[in-house]
Each structure stands twice: as structure tokens, then as C-alpha cells.
C-alpha positions as CSV (number, residue, x, y, z in Angstrom):
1,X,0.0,0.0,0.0
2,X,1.3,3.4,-1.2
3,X,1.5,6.2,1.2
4,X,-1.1,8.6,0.4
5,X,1.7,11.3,0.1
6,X,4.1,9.5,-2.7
7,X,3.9,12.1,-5.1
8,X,4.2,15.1,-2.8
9,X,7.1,13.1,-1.2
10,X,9.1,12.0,-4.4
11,X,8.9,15.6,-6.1
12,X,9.6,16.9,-2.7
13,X,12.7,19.9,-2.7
14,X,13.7,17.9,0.3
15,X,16.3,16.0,-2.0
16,X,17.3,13.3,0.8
17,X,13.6,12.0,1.4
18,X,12.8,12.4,-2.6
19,X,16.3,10.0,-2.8
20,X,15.1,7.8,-0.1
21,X,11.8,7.3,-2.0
22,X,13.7,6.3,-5.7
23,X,16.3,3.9,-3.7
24,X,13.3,2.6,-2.1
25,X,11.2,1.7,-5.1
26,X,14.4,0.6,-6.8
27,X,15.9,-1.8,-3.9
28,X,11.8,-3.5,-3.6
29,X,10.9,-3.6,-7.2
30,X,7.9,-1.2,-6.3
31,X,6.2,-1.6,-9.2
32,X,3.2,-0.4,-7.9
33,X,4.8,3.0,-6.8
34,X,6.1,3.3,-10.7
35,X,3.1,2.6,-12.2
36,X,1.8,5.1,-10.0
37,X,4.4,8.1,-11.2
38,X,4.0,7.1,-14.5
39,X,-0.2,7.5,-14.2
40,X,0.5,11.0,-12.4
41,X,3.0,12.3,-14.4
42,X,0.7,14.9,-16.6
43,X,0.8,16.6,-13.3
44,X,4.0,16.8,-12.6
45,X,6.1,19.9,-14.0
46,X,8.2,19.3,-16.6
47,X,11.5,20.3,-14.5
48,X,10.5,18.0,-11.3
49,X,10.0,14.9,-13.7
50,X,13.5,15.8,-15.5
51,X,14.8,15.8,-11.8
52,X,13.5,12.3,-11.0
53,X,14.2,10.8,-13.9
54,X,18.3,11.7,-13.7
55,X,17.9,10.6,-10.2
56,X,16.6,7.3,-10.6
57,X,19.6,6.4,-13.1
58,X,22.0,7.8,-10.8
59,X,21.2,5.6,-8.0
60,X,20.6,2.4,-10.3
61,X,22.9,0.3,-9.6
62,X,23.7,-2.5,-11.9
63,X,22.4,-5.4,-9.7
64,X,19.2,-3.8,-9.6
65,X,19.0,-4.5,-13.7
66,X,16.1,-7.1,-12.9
67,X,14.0,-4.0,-11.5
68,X,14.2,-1.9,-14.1
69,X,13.0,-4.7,-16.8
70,X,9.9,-5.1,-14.7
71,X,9.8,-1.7,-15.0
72,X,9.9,-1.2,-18.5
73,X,6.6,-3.9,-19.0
74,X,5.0,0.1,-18.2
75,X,5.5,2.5,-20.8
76,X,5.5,6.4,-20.0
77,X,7.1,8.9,-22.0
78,X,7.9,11.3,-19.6
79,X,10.4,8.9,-17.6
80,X,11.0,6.7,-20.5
81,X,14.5,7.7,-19.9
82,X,14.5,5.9,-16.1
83,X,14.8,3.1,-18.4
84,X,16.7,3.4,-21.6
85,X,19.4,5.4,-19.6
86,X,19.6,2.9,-16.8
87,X,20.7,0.3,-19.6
88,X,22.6,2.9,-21.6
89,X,24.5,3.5,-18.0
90,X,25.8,-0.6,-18.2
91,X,25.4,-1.5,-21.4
92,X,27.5,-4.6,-21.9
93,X,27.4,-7.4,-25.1
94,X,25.7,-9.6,-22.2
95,X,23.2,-7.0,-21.8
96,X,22.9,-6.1,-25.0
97,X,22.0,-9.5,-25.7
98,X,19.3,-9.8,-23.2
99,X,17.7,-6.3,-24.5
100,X,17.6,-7.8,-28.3
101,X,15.6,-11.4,-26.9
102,X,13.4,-8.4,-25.0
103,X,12.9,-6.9,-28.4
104,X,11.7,-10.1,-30.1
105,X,9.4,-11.1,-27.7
106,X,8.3,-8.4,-25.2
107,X,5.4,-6.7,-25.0
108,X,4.8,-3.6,-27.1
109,X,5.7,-1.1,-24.3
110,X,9.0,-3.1,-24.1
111,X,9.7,-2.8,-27.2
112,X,9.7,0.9,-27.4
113,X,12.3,1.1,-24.9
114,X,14.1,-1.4,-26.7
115,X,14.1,0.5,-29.9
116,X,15.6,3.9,-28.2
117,X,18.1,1.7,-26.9
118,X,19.2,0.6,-29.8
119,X,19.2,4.3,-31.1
120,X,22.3,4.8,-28.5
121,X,23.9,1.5,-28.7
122,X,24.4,0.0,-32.2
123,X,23.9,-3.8,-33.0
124,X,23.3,-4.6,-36.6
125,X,21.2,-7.6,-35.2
126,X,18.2,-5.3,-34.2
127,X,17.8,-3.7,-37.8
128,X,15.5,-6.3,-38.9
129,X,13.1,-5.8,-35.8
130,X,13.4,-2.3,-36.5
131,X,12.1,-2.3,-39.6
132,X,9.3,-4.4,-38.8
133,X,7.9,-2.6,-35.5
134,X,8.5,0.9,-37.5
135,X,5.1,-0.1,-39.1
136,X,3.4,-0.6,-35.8
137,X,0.7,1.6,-34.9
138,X,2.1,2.0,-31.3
139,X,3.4,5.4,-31.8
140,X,5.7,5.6,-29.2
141,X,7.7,2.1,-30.6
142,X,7.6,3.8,-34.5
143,X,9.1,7.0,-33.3
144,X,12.2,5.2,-31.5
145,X,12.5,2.7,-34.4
146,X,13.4,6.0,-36.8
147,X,15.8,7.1,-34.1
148,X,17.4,4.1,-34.1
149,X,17.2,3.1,-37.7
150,X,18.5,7.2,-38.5
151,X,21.5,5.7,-36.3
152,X,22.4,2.6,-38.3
153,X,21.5,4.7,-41.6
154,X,18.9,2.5,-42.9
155,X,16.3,4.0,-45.3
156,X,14.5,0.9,-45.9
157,X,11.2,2.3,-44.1
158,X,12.5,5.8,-45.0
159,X,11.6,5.5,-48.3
160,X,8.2,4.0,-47.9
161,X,7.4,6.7,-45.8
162,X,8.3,9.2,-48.5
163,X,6.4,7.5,-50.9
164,X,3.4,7.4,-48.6
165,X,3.5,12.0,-48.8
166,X,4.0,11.6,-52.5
167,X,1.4,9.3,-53.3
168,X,-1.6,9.0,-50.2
169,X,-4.5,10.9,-50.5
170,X,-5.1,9.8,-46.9
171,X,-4.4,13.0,-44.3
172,X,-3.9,10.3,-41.4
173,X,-1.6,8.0,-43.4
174,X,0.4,11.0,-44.5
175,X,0.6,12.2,-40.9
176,X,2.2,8.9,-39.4
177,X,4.5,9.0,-42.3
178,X,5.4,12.7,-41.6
179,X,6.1,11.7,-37.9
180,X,8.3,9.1,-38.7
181,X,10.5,11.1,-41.0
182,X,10.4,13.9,-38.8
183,X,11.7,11.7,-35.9
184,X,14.4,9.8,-38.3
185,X,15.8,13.5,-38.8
186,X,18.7,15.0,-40.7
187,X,18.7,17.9,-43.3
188,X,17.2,15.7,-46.1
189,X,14.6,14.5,-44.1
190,X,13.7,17.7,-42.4
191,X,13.7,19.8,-46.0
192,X,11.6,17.2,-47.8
193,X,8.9,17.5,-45.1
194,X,8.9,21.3,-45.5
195,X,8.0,20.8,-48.8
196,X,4.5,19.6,-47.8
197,X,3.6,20.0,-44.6
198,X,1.8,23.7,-44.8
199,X,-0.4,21.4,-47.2
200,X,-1.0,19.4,-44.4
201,X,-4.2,19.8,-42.0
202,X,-1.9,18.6,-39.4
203,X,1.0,21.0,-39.9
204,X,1.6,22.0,-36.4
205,X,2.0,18.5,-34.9
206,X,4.0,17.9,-37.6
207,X,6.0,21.2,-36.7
208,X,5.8,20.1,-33.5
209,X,7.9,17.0,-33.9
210,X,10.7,19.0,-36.3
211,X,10.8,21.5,-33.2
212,X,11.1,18.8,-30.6
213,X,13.8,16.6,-32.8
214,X,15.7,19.7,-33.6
215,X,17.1,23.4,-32.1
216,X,16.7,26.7,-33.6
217,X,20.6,26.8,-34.0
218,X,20.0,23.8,-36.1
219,X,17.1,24.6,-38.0
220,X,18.4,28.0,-39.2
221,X,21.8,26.6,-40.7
222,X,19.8,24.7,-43.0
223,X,16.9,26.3,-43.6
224,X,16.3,29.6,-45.7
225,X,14.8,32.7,-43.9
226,X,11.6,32.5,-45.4
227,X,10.8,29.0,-44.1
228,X,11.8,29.9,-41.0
229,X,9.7,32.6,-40.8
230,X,6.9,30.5,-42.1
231,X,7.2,27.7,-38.9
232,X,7.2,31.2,-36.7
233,X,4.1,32.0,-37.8
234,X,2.2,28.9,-37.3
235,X,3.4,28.9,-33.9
236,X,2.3,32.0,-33.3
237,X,-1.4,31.5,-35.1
238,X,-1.7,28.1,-33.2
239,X,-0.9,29.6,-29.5
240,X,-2.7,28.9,-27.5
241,X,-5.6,26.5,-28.8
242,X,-3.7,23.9,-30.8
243,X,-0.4,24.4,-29.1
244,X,0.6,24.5,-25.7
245,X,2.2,27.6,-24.6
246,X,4.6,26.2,-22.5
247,X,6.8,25.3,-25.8
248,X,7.4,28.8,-25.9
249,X,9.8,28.1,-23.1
250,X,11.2,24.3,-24.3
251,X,11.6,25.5,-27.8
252,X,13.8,28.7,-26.3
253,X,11.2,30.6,-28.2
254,X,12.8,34.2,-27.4
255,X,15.7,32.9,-29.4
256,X,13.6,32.6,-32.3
257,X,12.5,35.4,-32.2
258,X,15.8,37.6,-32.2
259,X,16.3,35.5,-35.6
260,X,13.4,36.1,-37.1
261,X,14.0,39.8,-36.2
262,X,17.3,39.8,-37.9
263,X,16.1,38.9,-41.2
264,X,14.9,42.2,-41.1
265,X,11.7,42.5,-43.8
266,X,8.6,43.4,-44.4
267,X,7.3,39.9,-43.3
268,X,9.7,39.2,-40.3
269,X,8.6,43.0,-39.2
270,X,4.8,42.0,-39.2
271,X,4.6,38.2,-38.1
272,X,6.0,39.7,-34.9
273,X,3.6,42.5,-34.4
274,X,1.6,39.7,-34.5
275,X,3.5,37.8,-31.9
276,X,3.7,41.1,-29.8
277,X,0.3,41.6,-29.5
278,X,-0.5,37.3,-28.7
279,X,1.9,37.6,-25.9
280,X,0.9,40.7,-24.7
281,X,-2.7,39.1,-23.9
282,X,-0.7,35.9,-22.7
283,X,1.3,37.8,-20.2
284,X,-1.5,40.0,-19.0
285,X,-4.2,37.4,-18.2
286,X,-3.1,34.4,-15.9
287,X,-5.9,32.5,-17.8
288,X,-3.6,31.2,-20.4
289,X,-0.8,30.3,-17.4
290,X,-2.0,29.3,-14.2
291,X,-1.3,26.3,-14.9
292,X,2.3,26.1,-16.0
293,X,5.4,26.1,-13.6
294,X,7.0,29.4,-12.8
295,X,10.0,29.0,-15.6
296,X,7.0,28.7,-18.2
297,X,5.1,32.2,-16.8
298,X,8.6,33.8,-16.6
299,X,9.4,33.3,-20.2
300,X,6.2,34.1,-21.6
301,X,6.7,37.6,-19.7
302,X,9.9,38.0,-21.1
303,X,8.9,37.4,-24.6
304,X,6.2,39.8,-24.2
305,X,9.1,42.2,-22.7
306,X,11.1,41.4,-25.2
307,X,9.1,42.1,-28.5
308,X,7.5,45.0,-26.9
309,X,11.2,46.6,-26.7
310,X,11.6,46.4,-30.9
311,X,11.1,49.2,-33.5
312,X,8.4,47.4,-35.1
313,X,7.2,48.9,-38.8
314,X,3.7,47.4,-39.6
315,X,3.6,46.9,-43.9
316,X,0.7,46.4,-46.0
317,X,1.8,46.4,-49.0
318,X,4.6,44.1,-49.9
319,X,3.4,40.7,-49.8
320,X,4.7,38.0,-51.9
321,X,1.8,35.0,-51.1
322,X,-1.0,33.7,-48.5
323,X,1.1,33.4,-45.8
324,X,2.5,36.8,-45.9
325,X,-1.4,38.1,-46.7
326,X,-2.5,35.9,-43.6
327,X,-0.1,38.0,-41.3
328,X,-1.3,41.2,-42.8
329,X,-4.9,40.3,-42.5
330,X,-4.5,38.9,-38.7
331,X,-2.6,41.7,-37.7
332,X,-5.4,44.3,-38.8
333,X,-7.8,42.5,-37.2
334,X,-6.0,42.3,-33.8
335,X,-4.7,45.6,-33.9
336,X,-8.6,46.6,-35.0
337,X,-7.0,48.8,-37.8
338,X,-9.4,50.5,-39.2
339,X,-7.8,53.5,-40.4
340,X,-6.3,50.2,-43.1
341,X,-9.9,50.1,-44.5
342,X,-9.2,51.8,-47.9
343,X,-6.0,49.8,-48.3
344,X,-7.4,46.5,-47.3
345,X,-10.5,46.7,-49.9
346,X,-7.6,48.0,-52.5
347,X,-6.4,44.2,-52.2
348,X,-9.6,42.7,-52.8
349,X,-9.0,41.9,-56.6
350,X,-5.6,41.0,-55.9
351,X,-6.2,37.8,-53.9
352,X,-8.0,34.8,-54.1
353,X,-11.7,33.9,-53.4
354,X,-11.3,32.4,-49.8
355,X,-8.7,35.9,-49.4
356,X,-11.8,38.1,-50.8
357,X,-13.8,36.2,-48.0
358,X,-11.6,37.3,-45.0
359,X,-11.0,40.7,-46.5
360,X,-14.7,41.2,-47.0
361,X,-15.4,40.1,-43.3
362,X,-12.9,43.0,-41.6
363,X,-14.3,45.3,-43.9
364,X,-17.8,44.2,-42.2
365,X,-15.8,44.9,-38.9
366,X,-14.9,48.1,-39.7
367,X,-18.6,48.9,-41.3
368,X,-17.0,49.6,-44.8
369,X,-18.5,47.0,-46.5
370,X,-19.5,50.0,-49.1
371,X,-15.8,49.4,-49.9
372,X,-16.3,46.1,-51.1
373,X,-16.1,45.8,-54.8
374,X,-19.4,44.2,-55.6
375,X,-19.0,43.7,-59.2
376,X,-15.5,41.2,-58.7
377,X,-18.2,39.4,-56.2
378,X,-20.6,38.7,-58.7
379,X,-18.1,36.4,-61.2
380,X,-17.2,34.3,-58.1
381,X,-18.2,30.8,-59.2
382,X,-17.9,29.2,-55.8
383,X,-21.7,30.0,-54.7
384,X,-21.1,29.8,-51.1
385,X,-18.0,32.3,-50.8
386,X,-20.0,34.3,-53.1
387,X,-23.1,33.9,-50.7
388,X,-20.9,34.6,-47.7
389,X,-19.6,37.8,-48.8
390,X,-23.1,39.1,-50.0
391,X,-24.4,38.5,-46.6
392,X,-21.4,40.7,-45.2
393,X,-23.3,43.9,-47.0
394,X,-26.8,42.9,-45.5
């Protein structure tokens, strides 16, 4: 029976009795008490679960192997490292050995740990199991099979994957393919999924992924300044619904942002008004923090500090395509720029139908819908833009 106060106890700043706890659980093969961290550890912060997981391998030691193979037969992403580290930290040929018969008949959970093992420890013998459980639909176990199959250098399920974006008309299909190539990594990988993802519906989970994989520092040495720009402005359109702010701390997101700042243009310049504004409302209103550790609300009032302390020139006029138009657009409608009226509706046969649709709406925001150029409406084909916009000037 598990003391009512494990979890207080374990993630306790009383470093002795949190140590007491982890040698515990490891000396009795508590597997009760790690199923238990595991099923709690969505409300742990981030830097408190970093802290038990380093201290669980620390005070491993190598005759309590046994415990952390029972261990592994629970699978948790958040300490998966309590487990592939702890072998990483003996790894021998013996053990090695014993990890490979894990792979071939363990349970899926198992298995997942097994494949990020053999991501840091090489043994041609597990490339065959890799390729086969990088198909699985466990996503855990296909993510640390392209880790470890980006190790050997083995483009076997690479390539089906690639064929999968080129060819599948199936969003869902093309999003497990995206994560696995996103999670095998390197420049090739990283620039051919660029290529399609703003296509995808699901282009900021697979941002997400290329962002988790892979550092700004990275990123920027390979990537052009307009794509960079580009996976800025996602993040910042998909804060806070569809992405969790606290990435804005993980991702080092003020560090992006001096980049982006750099590149000094027209569309650097007006993605972060944009960004200003987002974490102006972030900072001010705990609604969109309470629940994140102190590191997380620290940073997200220092980006707000931050971008509030540049020379910002807002430009309505050079745009090159939809994303730079989307920026323009959003940022009139958060700044509520209605003095931009005449200059908006001076677009409106310069874009496309859906375009003509947004533009028409913050014109209806602004009541200027007499701006509206009603004659350009009228040879829409699409009936229900066409329909849309009409109803703006009722």
C-alpha cells in the first residue's frame, strides 16, 4: 500500500527524502509506486520529472538490472529515460544481448524502450526488428524505431514513408509518415517534409515533432529565412488552442524570435507585431498560465518584454503569397486597424476567393462593407463564398 503522500514526497525539494523514496522503489521492485508516477505524471512539471528521472539512473545500480526490466513492462514517455538510460549507463554485449531477446518477444511497451536503446547502442542484429515494429501503430515504438534506424543509416522504411506523402491521399496515413520522417531526422529529411507539410491539415503537430527533434541553432543553418519565418508563424497562429504555450519556453522561443528579427523585412517585421500583440494578452491574463510552472510564466513575460522593446514597422503592402497576406490580415484584425480600410478593400481583386472572403469580413468589422467591390463578387463561381460575402453587406 502506497502512502497517500508519494507524489508530494518524491517531487519533494527535500532532496534526501525524494532519494530515499527512488532507492526505495528501486531496492523492492515497487512496481506499484512506478506505475503510479507514471499514471500521475501529466501533473508533474516538466522540470520535477527531469529531476526524478536523472535521479533514478543515478542511484541504479547495476544489480538492480532485474528491477528496471519489470519496470519497463509500463511504458510512460515522460520517464521513459528511467529506463533506456539505466541500460545505456551498463550496457555490456551480455546485456545487450538480453535487450535484443526483450525486443523479439516483449510486449509492445517493451519494445519501445528497446528500440531507443538501440538508437544509442548500435547492434546490426536489431535492424531487422526495426524495420518491422517501425510499421506498428504504437506510436511511441515507431518513433524510437526511426531514431534508431536514423543511427544505423537505414532508409529501408524511410523511403516507404516518403512514398506514402507523394502518393496518399489519406491525411492520417500521410501524418504517421510525416512523424516518422520527422523523428528519423537529418537535413534531407527535415527539408523534404517542408516541402509539404503547410499542405497538411496537421501542420503543427508535424511542426511540433521537427521543433522537438531539432534546435533553432539547427534549423536556421539549414533552412532559408523564409521558411523559418513560415514555422514562426504557425506557432504563433496556433498559441494557445492547438499548441501548448509552454513550448514557448522548451523550444527557447525568445531565441527565435531575435532570428526572425534579424532577417529584417517586411514579413519578419509583421509576423512579430503579431506575436507582440498574442503575448501581450498571454502575459497580462493568468488564464492562459495558471497552470504552467513558474519557468514557463517567466518566459512568456519575457517574450512579451522582449518584443515589446523592438522598432516594429507594420507593412501592408509588400506581400509575396498567403502566408504573408495571412499576417497582414490577422494583424489588422487584432490591432482593430481600421484606419487600413481603404488599403485592405484595394487588395480585394488581388487575392484569391477564400482571401476576398476574410478581406470582406474586416471590412464588415470596420462597417465599410460600401468598400467592397461588388462587381468582382458577382463572377465568383464558388456559390457559397460568393453567398458569404453578400451576406457581409446585409
Amino acid at each position: 500500500m502506497l502512502d497517500e503522500n508519494f507524489i508530494k514526497n518524491i517531487t519533494s525539494k527535500d532532496i534526501k527524502l525524494s532519494h530515499s523514496i527512488i532507492e526505495n522503489i528501486i531496492k523492492t521492485c515497487n512496481v506499484e509506486a512506478f506505475k503510479l508516477l507514471c499514471e500521475k505524471s501529466d501533473f508533474i512539471f516538466p522540470f520535477l520529472k527531469e529531476r526524478i528521472s536523472s535521479d533514478f539512473v543515478k542511484l541504479v545500480k547495476e544489480e538492480n538490472l532485474s528491477t528496471i526490466f519489470e519496470f519497463s513492462k509500463i511504458y510512460c514517455a515522460d520517464f521513459e529515460d528511467i529506463i533506456v538510460d539505466s541500460w545505456v549507463k551498463f550496457a555490456s554485449e551480455d546485456l545487450t544481448d538480453k535487450i535484443l531477446d526483450l525486443f523479439e518477444v516483449g510486449t509492445i511497451e517493451q519494445k519501445a524502450y528497446c528500440a531507443k536503446y538501440f538508437s544509442r547502442i548500435c547492434d546490426s542484429l536489431a535492424i531487422e526488428y526495426l524495420n518491422e515494429y517501425a510499421l506498428s501503430d504504437f506510436e511511441p515504438l515507431k518513433t524510437n524505431c526511426a531514431l534508431a534506424l536514423s543511427a544505423f543509416g537505414d532508409k529501408v522504411v524511410l523511403n516507404k514513408m516518403k512514398e506514402i506523402i507523394l502518393k496518399s491521399e489519406d491525411d492520417f496515413e500521410k501524418l504517421n509518415a510525416f512523424n516518422f520522417i520527422t523523428a528519423y531526422g537529418g537535413e534531407e529529411q527535415i527539408k523534404f517534409a517542408l516541402e509539404y507539410v503547410f499542405l497538411s491539415p496537421f501542420a503543427i503537430n508535424i511542426l511540433t515533432n521537427i521543433l522537438d527533434f531539432n534546435d533553432i541553432n539547427y534549423l536556421k543553418n539549414i533552412l532559408d529565412n523564409k521558411t523559418m519565418i513560415q514555422i514562426f508563424q504557425l506557432i504563433i497562429e496556433e498559441y494557445p488552442e492547438d499548441l501548448s504555450l509552454d513550448s514557448c519556453y522548451y523550444w527557447n522561443l525568445i531565441e527565435f524570435i531575435k532570428l526572425i528579427h534579424s532577417f529584417n523585412c517586411a514579413y519578419s517585421g509583421n509576423v512579430l507585431i503579431l506575436a507582440r500583440e498574442k503575448f501581450k494578452e498571454y502575459s497580462e491574463n493568468d488564464i492562459y498560465t495558471f497552470d504552467f510552472d513558474k519557468n514557463v510564466k517567466a518566459e512568456v513575460k519575457n517574450i512579451f518584454k522582449f518584443l515589446n522593446s523592438l522598432d516594429l514597422e507594420f507593412n501592408i503592402k509588400n506581400f509575396e503569397d498567403n502566408f504573408e497576406l495571412d499576417v497582414i490580415l490577422e494583424v489588422i484584425e487584432e490591432l482593430k486597424l481600421a484606419e487600413k480600410a481603404e488599403e485592405v478593400a484595394f487588395l480585394f481583386d488581388k487575392v484569391d476567393i477564400e482571401k476576398q472572403a476574410h478581406i470582406a469580413r474586416i471590412l464588415k468589422e470596420f462597417n465599410r462593407v460600401d468598400l467592397i467591390n461588388f462587381k468582382i463578387v458577382e463572377s465568383i463561381q464558388n456559390e457559397n463564398i460568393k453567398a458569404l460575402i453578400k451576406s457581409y453587406a446585409e
